[in-house]
Phi, psi and omega in degrees: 000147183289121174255148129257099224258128194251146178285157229273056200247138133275114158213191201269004157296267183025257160296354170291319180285335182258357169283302170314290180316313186275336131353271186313341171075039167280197227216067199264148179205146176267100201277168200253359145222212195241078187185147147319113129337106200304330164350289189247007168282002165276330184288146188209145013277152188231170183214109179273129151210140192171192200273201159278004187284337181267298160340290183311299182269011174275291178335270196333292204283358171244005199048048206245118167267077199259160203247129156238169212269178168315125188293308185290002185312316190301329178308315214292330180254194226271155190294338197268349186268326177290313188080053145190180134317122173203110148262163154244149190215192185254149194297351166302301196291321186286342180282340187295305199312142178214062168210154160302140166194165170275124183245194180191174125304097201277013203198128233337214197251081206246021144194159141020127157263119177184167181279132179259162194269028145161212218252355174300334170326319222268175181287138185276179182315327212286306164291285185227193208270179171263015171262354158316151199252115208245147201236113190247138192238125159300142204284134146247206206202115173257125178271341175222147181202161191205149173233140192239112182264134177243156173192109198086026227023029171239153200277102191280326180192160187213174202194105128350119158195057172178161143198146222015049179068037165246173190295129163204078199277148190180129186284077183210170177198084181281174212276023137320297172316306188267000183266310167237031143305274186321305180298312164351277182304322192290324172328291168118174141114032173226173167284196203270346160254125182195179168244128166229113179309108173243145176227132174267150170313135152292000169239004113133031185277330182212200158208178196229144193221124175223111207265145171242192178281142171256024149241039180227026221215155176292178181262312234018256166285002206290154132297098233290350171293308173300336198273346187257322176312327174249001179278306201310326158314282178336326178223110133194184211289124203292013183280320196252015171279107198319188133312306173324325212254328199306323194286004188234020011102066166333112156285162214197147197249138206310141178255138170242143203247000000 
């Protein structure tokens, strides 16, 4: 039987997905700590969702590929479709800065995403290494912003879930949005399962497209069959990963049982 093993959380992702799933007659089960269950740890083809820390002790021990996008893709497009600047650099570098901006982290969550008044702000050597990878955003004002689970590069379901940056979830997306999701998407250089956030500008020049892993990632208003369609892409068996998929493939660290 297929399994999915979900990290070990109750929230309204979750239960959409192990309710769909079990529909479906996988085998969804939720573990009650941050480890394979000895149970299911035999069963295959398996599938996973949870962060990347359940992603790390999970992956291994379920034969789980999971797939994430490129930490520089948003740097790779073109500044006129973004309205604004957006590079990635090394936390060496990003520490240099002496102008406001917004940084993050593009590759998990290993300090504060938020606008800094320069690069001083940022964690020191001490904290994380300086080759960590920092994503410099010129600072704007999203008037709106949406998530989209994509697969194969076209957009299986999408959501609202902000406006002007409060929470404001609504199953909805126009086509502005979804107009420059495709161009977005047409750039090319991601795997075939993923998520991408777009917020359009409040001043209406551009957006902002930020892709996260999509077992890694909420549902929100999304429609939770499809939104299991690309997690299922997303995690699943390192048997079944194309080529195409391969450069984008988490290492993941050996479990031994």
């Amino acid at each position: 039987m297929t399994l999915l093993l979900l990290a070990p959380r109750i929230n309204d992702t979750g239960l959409h997905l192990l309710t769909c799933a079990r529909r479906r007659g996988l085998r969804a089960h939720t573990a009650v700590r941050w480890e394979v269950p000895d149970e299911l740890a035999g069963l295959r083809p398996a599938h996973l969702y949870g962060g990347p820390l359940f992603a790390d002790v999970a992956a291994g021990a379920l034969g789980v590929a999971p797939l994430e996008p490129p930490a520089d893709w948003l740097a790779t497009l073109p500044a006129e479709l973004l309205g604004r600047r957006v590079e990635c650099t090394t936390l060496a570098e990003a520490r240099r800065l002496r102008r406001p901006a917004f940084l993050k982290p593009p590759v998990d969550k290993l300090f504060p995403a938020r606008i800094y008044p320069d690069g001083s702000g940022l964690p020191g050597p001490d904290a994380l290494d300086d080759d960590t990878l920092v994503q410099i955003s010129d600072v704007v004002a999203f008037a709106e912003e949406y998530r989209l689970f994509v697969l194969d590069g076209a957009v299986r379901t999408a959501s609202r879930y902000a406006v002007d940056g409060d929470l404001a979830v609504s199953p909805e997306a126009g086509p502005e949005v979804l107009a420059f999701a495709a161009d977005a998407l047409a750039a090319g250089g991601l795997p075939s399962a993923v998520v991408v956030d777009v917020g359009r500008l409040d001043d209406g020049t551009g957006a902002e497209a930020v892709t996260n892993p999509a077992w890694a990632t909420g549902i929100y208003a999304g429609d939770p069959e499809h939104v299991l369609d690309v997690v299922l892409r997303a995690a699943g068996p390192t048997t079944a990963v194309t080529p195409a998929d391969l450069p984008y493939t988490r290492p993941v660290p050996d479990v031994v049982r």
